[in-house]
C-alpha positions in Angstrom: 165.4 29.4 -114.6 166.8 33.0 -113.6 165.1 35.7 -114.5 166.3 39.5 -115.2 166.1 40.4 -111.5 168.0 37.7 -110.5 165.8 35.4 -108.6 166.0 31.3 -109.0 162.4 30.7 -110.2 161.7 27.0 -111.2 158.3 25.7 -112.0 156.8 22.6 -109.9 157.0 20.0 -112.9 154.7 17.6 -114.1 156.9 14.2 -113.8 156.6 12.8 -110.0 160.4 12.2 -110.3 161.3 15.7 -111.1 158.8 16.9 -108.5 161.1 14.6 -106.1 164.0 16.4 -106.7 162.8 20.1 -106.3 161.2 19.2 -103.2 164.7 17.8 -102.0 166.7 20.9 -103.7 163.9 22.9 -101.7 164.3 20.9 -98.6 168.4 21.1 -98.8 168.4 25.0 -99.1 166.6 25.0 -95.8 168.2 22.8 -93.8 171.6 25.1 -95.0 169.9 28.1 -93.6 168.8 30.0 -97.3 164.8 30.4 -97.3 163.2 29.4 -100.1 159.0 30.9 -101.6 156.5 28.3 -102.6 152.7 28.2 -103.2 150.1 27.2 -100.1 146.4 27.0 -100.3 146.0 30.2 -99.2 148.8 33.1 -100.6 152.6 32.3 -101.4 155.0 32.1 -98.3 158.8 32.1 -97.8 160.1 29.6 -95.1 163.1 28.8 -93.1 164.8 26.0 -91.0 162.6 26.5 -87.8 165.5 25.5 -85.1 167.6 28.0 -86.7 167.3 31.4 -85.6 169.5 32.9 -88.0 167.5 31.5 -90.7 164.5 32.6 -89.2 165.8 35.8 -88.9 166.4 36.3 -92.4 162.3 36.0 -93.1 161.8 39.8 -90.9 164.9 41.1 -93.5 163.3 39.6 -96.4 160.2 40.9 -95.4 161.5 44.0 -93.6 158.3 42.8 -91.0 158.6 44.3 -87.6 160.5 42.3 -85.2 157.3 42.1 -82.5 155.6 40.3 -84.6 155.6 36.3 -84.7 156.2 34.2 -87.2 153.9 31.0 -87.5 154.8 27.3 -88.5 153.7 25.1 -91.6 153.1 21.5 -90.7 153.3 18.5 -93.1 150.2 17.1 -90.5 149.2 17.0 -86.9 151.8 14.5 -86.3 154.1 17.4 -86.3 152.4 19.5 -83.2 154.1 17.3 -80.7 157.5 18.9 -82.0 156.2 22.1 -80.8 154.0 22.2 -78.6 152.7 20.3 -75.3 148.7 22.0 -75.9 146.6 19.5 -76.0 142.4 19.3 -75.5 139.0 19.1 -77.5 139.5 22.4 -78.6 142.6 21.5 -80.4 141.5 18.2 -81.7 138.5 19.4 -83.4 139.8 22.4 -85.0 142.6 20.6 -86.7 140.0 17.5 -87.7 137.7 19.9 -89.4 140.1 22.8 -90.8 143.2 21.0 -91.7 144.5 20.8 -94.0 143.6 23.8 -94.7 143.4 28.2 -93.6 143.5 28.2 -90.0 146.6 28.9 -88.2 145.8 28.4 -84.2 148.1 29.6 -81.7 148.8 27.1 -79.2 151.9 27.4 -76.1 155.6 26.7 -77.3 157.4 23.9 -75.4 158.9 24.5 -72.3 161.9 23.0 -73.5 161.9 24.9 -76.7 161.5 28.1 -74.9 164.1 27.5 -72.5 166.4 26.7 -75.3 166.1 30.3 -76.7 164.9 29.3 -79.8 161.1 30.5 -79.5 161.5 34.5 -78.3 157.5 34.4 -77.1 155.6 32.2 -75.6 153.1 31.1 -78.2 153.3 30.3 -81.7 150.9 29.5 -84.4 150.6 26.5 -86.5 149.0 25.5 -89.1 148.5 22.5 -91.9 148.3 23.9 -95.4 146.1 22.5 -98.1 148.7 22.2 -100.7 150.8 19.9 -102.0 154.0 21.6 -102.5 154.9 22.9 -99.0 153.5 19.9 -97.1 156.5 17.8 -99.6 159.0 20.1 -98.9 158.0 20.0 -94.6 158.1 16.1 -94.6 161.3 16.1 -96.5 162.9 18.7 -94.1 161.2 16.6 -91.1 160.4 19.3 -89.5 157.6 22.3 -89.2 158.9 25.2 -91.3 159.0 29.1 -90.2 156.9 30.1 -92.7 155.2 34.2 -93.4 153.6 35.2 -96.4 155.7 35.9 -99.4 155.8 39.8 -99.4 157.1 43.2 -98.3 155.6 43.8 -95.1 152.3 46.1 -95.7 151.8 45.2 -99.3 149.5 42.5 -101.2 150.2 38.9 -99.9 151.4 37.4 -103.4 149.2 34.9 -104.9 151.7 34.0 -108.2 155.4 33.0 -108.6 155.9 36.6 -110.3 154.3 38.5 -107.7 156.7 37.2 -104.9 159.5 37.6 -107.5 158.6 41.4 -108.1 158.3 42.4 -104.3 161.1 40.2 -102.8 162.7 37.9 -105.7 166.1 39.0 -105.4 166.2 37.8 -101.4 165.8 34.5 -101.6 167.3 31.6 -103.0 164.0 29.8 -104.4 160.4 30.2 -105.6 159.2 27.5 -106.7 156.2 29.0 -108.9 153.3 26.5 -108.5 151.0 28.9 -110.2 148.3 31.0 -109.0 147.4 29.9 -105.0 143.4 28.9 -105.3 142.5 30.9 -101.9 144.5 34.2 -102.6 143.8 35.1 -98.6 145.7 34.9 -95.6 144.9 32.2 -93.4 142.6 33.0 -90.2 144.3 33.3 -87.1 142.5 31.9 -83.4 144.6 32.0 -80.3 143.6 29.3 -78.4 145.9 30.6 -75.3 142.6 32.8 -74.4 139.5 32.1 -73.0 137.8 32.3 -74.7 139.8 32.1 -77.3 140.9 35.1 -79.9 140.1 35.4 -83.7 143.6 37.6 -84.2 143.2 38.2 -87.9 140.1 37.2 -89.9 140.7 35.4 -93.4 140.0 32.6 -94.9 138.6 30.3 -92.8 134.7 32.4 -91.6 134.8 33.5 -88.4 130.9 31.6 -88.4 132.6 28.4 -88.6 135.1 29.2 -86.5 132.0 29.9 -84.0 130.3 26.5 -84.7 133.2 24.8 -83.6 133.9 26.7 -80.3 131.6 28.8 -79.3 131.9 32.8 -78.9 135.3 34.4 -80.1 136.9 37.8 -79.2 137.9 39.3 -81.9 140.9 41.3 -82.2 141.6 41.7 -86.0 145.0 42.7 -85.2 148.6 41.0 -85.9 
């Protein structure tokens, strides 16, 4: 449906078929370059065709989010990191067997080739596999990892419902698939891996504790 402000709103239906074809409508937007808002496990996000930069692009106007700071990648699994990244190690491995699916994002090294390409702007770039039916469809239908930043104008409450993204930034994208309210309602945590040791560069959702069980002492930087 279309609501007052304009936004395309469509609730994730009940019937697998139906489910089918929004993920495909999703997945077809996307690969056209529009960005389309959809419920993780964690807060809503807005995503774009990752080996398009225009696309991309449109997520910092959407957003109006400073241009310095990076945008991170949704994976259907960890089948996908090969597509962007070369990082491999224990570290890695255990992180993604014990947190994903789920609120870590860990930044790892782009591909050399991907950054020789132009595509990647920085080095590093974060990834993460969410805990949520909806995008993890949509990111195995696009076959790819999706740009992906939370649903909101930059500085305001991440949006945990279909309305909430629709009141902030409805009007700027051509989707939100409402998927009702996300059960985390936190940003994921952020660890950079590219540091030793490595950097806890937001806290959320995943405790810094665990985080510490896994790999031993963290920095902690707290900003992005």
């Amino acid at each position: 449906m279309q609501n007052a402000s304009g936004s395309k709103i469509e609730p994730w239906p009940d019937d697998p078929h139906a489910q089918r074809a929004l993920v495909a409508r999703a997945a077809s937007l996307i690969r056209s370059g529009e960005v389309v808002a959809f419920p993780t496990d964690t807060v809503y996000g807005i995503a774009a065709y990752t080996w398009d930069p225009e696309a991309v692009q449109k997520l910092y106007v959407i957003k109006e989010r400073p241009g310095h700071k990076a945008i991170a990648l949704l994976l259907s699994g960890p089948d996908q990191l090969p597509m962007v990244t070369d990082y491999r190690g224990e570290k890695m491995d255990r992180l993604a067997r014990i947190f994903w699916p789920g609120g870590l994002t860990v930044v790892v090294p782009w591909r050399e080739d991907i950054l020789r390409s132009g595509v990647a702007s920085i080095p590093t770039v974060g990834v993460r596999v969410p805990d949520h039916v909806i995008p993890r469809a949509i990111i195995a239908e696009v076959g790819s990892p999706l740009a992906t930043t939370s649903a909101n104008l930059s500085g305001a409450p991440s949006a945990v419902t279909a309305q909430e993204v629709d009141r902030q930034i409805g009007t700027r994208v051509a989707l939100i698939i409402d998927g009702g309210s996300c059960p985390g309602g936190r940003d994921s945590t952020v660890v950079d891996l590219t540091t030793s040791p490595p950097t806890v560069r937001r806290p959320g959702a995943v405790p810094v504790e665990e985080l510490e069980a896994v790999l031993g002492p963290l920095k902690i930087d707290g900003k992005i």
